[in-house]
DRENLO-413366 format. One record per residue: y, x, z of N, C-alpha, C in turn; residue in three letters. Coordinates in steps of 0.1 Angstrom, whole numbers, plus 5000, padded with zeros to 4 digits. Atoms other than C-alpha are relative to their C-alpha. Layout:
+------+------+------+------+------+------+------+------+------+------+
:   ny :   nx :   nz :  cay :  cax :  caz :   cy :   cx :   cz : resn :
+------+------+------+------+------+------+------+------+------+------+
:    Y :    X :    Z :    Y :    X :    Z :    Y :    X :    Z :  ALA :
...
+------+------+------+------+------+------+------+------+------+------+
% end
This chain:
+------+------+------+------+------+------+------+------+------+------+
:   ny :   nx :   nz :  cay :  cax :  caz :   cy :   cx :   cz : resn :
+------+------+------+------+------+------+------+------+------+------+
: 5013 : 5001 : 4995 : 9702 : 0483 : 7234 : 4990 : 5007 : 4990 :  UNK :
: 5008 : 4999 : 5009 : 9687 : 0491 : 7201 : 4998 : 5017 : 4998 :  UNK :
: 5000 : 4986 : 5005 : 9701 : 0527 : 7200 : 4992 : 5001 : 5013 :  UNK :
: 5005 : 4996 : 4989 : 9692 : 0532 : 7240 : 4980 : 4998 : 4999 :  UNK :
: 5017 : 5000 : 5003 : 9653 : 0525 : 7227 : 4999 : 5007 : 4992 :  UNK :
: 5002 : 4986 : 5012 : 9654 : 0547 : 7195 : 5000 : 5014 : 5011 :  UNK :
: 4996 : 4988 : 4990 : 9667 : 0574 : 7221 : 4989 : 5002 : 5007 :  UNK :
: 5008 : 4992 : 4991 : 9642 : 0570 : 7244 : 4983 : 5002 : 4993 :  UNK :
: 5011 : 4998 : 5004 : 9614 : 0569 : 7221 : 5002 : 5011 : 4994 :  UNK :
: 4996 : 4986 : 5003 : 9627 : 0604 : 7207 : 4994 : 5007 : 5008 :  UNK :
: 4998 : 4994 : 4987 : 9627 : 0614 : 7238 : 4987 : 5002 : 5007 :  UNK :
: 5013 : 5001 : 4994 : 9590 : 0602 : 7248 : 4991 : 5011 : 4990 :  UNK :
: 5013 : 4999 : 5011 : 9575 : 0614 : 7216 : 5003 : 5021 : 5002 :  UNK :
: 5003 : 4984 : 4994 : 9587 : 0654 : 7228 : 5005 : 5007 : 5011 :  UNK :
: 4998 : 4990 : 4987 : 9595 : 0658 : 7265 : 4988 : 4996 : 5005 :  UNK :
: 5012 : 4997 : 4992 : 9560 : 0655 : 7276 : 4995 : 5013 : 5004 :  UNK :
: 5001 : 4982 : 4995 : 9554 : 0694 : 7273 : 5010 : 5002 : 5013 :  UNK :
: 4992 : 4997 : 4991 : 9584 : 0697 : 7292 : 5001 : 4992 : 5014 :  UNK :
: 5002 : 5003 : 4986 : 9579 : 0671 : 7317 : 4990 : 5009 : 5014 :  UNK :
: 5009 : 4996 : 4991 : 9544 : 0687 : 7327 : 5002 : 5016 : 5007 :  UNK :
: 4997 : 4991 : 4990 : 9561 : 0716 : 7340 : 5010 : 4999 : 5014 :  UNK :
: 4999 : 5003 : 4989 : 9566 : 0717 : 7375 : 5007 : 5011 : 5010 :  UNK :
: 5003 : 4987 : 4992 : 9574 : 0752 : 7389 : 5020 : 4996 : 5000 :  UNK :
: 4986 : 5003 : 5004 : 9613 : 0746 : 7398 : 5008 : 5013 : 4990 :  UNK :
: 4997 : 4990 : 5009 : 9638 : 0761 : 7373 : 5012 : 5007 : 5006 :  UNK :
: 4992 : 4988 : 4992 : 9662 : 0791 : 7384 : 5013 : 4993 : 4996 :  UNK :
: 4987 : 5004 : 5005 : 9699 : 0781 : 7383 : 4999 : 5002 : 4982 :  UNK :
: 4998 : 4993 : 5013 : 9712 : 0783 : 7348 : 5011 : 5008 : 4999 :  UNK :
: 4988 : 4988 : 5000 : 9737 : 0810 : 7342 : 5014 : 4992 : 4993 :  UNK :
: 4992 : 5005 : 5003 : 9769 : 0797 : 7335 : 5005 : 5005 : 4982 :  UNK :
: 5000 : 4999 : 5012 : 9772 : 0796 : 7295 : 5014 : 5002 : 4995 :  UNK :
: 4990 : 4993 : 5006 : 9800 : 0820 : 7276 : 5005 : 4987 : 4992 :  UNK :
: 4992 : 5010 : 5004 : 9831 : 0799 : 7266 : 4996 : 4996 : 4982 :  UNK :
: 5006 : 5005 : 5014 : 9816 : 0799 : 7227 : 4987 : 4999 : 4997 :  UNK :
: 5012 : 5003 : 5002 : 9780 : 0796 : 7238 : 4999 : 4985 : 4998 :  UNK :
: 5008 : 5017 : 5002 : 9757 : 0764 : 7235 : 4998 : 4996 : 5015 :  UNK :
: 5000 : 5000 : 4990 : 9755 : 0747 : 7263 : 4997 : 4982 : 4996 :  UNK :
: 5003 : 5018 : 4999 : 9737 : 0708 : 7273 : 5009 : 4987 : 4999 :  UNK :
: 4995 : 5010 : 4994 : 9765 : 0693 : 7282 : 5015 : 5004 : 4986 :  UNK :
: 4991 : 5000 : 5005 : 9791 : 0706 : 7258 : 4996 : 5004 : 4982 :  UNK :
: 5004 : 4997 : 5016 : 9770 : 0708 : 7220 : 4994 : 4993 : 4998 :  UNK :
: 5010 : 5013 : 5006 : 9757 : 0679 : 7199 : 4986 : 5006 : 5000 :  UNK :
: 5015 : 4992 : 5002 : 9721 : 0683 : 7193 : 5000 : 5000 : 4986 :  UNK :
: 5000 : 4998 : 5012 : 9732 : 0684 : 7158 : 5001 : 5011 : 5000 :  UNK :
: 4995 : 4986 : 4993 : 9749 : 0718 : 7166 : 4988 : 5010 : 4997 :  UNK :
: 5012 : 4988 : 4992 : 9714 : 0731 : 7183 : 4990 : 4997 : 4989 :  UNK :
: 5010 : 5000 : 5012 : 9693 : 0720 : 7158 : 5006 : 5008 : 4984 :  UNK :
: 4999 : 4992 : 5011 : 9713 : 0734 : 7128 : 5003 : 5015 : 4999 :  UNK :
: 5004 : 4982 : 5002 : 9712 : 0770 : 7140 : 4990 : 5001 : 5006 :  UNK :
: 5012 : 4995 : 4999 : 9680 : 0784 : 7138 : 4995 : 5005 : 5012 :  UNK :
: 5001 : 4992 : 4985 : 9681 : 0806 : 7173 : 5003 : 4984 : 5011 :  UNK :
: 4991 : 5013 : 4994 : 9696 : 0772 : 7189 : 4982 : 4988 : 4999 :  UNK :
: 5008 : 5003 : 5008 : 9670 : 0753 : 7172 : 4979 : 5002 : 5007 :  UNK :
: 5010 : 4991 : 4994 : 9639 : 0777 : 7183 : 5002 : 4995 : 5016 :  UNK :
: 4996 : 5002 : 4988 : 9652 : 0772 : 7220 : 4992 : 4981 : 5002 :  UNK :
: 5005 : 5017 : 4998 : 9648 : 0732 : 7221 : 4983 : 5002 : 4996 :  UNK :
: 5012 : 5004 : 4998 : 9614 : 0732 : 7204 : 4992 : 5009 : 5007 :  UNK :
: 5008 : 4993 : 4987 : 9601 : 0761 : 7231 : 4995 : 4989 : 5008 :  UNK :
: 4995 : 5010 : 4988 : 9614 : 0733 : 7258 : 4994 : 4986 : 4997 :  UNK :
: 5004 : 5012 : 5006 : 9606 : 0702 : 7238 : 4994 : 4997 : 4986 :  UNK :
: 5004 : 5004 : 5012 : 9580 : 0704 : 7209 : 5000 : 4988 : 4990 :  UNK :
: 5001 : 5014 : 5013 : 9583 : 0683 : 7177 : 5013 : 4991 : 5006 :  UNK :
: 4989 : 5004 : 4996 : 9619 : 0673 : 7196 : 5007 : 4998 : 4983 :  UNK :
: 4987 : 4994 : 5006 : 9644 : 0689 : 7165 : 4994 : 4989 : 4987 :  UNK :
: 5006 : 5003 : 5012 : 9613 : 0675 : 7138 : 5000 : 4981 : 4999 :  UNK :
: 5001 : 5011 : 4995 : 9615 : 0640 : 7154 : 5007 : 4988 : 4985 :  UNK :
: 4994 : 5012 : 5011 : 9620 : 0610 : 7127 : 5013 : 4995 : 5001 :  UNK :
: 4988 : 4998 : 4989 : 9646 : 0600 : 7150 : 5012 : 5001 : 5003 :  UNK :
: 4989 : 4988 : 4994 : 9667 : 0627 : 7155 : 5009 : 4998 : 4994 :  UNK :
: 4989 : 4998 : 5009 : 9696 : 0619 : 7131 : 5008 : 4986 : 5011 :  UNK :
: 4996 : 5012 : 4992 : 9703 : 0590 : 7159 : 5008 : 5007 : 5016 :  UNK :
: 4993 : 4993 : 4986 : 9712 : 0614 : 7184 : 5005 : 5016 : 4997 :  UNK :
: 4994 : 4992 : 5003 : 9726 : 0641 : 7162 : 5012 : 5003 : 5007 :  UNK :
: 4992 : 5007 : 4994 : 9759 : 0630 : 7176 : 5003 : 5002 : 5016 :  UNK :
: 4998 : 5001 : 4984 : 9755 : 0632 : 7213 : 4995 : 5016 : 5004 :  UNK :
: 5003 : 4989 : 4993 : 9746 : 0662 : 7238 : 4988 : 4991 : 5004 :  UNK :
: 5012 : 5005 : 4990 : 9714 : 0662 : 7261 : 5010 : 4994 : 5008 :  UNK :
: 4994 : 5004 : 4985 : 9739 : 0655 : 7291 : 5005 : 4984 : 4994 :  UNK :
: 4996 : 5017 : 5001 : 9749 : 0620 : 7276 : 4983 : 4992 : 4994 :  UNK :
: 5012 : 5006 : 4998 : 9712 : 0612 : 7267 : 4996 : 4998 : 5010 :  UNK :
: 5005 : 5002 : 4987 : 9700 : 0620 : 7298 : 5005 : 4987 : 5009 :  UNK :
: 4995 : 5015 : 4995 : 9720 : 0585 : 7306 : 4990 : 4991 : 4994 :  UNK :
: 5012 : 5007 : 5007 : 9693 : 0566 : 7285 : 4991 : 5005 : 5002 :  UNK :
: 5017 : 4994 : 4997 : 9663 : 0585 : 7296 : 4998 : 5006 : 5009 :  UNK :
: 5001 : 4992 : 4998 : 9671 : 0600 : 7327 : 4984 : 5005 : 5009 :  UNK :
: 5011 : 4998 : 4995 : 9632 : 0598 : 7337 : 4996 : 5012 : 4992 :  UNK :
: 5000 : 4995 : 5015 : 9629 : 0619 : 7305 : 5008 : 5019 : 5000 :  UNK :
: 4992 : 4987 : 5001 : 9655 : 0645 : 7306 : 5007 : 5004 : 5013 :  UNK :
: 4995 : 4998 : 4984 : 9658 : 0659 : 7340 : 5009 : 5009 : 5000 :  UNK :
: 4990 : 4992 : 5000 : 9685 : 0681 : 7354 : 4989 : 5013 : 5001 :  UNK :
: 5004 : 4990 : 5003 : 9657 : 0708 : 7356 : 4999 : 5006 : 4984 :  UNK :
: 5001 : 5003 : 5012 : 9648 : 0704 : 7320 : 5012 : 5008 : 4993 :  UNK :
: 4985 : 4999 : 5010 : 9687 : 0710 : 7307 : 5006 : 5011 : 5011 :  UNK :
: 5004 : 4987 : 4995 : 9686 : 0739 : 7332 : 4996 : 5012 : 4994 :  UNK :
: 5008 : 4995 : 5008 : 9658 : 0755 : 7314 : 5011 : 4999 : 4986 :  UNK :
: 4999 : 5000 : 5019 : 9671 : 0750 : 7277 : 5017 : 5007 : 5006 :  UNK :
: 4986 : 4995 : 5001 : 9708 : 0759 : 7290 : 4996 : 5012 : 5005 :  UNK :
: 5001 : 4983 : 5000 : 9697 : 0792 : 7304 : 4994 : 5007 : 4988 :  UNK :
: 5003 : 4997 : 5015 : 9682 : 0800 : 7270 : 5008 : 5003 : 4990 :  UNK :
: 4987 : 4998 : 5011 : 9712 : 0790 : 7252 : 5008 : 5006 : 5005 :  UNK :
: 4988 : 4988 : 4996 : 9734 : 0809 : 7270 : 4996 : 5013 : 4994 :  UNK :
: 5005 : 4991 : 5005 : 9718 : 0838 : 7259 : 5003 : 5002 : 4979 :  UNK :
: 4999 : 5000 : 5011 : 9728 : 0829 : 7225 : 5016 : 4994 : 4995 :  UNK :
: 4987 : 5007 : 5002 : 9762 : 0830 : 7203 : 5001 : 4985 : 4994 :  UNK :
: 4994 : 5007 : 5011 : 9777 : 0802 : 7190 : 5002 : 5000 : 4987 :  UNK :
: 4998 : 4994 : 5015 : 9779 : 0802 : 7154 : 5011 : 4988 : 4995 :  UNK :
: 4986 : 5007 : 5006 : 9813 : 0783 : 7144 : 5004 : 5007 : 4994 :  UNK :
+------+------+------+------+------+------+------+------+------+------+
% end
């Protein structure tokens, strides 16, 4: 319970930018087997490469900088999005995954 509130107050305090867009978002392109992708990279991952990193706070300002964030280093968007999904919509992880596809992996 205690994590599922840390989570969503992460969550409140930088998808507001992102909620107030409205215009729907284009498929996302299916992400190269060693790209980044929502559903298959911690947000530790996306936050510790720089290009990766840049992408989220486009989509979700003050997200990566968030007090927070070491609470959900650990997880992907696609398993938050179960704690928040008023918060982190399937457009939203849309948006950020067509971004990251566009970018290698760095392993």
């Amino acid at each position: 319970m205690l994590r599922t509130a840390l989570i969503a107050g992460l969550l409140a305090a930088s998808a507001a930018p992102a909620m107030a867009e409205t215009a729907p978002a284009a498929a996302a392109a299916p992400a190269a087997a060693a790209g980044y992708s929502t559903a298959d990279t911690s947000i530790g991952d996306l936050i510790d490469d720089p290009a990766a990193k840049a992408v989220l706070e486009k989509h979700m300002p003050g997200f990566s900088t968030n007090p927070q964030i070491d609470m959900a280093r650990g997880m992907t968007f696609k398993q938050i999005q179960s704690f928040a999904p008023d918060m982190i919509k399937d457009e939203m992880l849309a948006k950020l995954d067509a971004d990251l596809s566009k970018l290698p992996a760095k392993k």
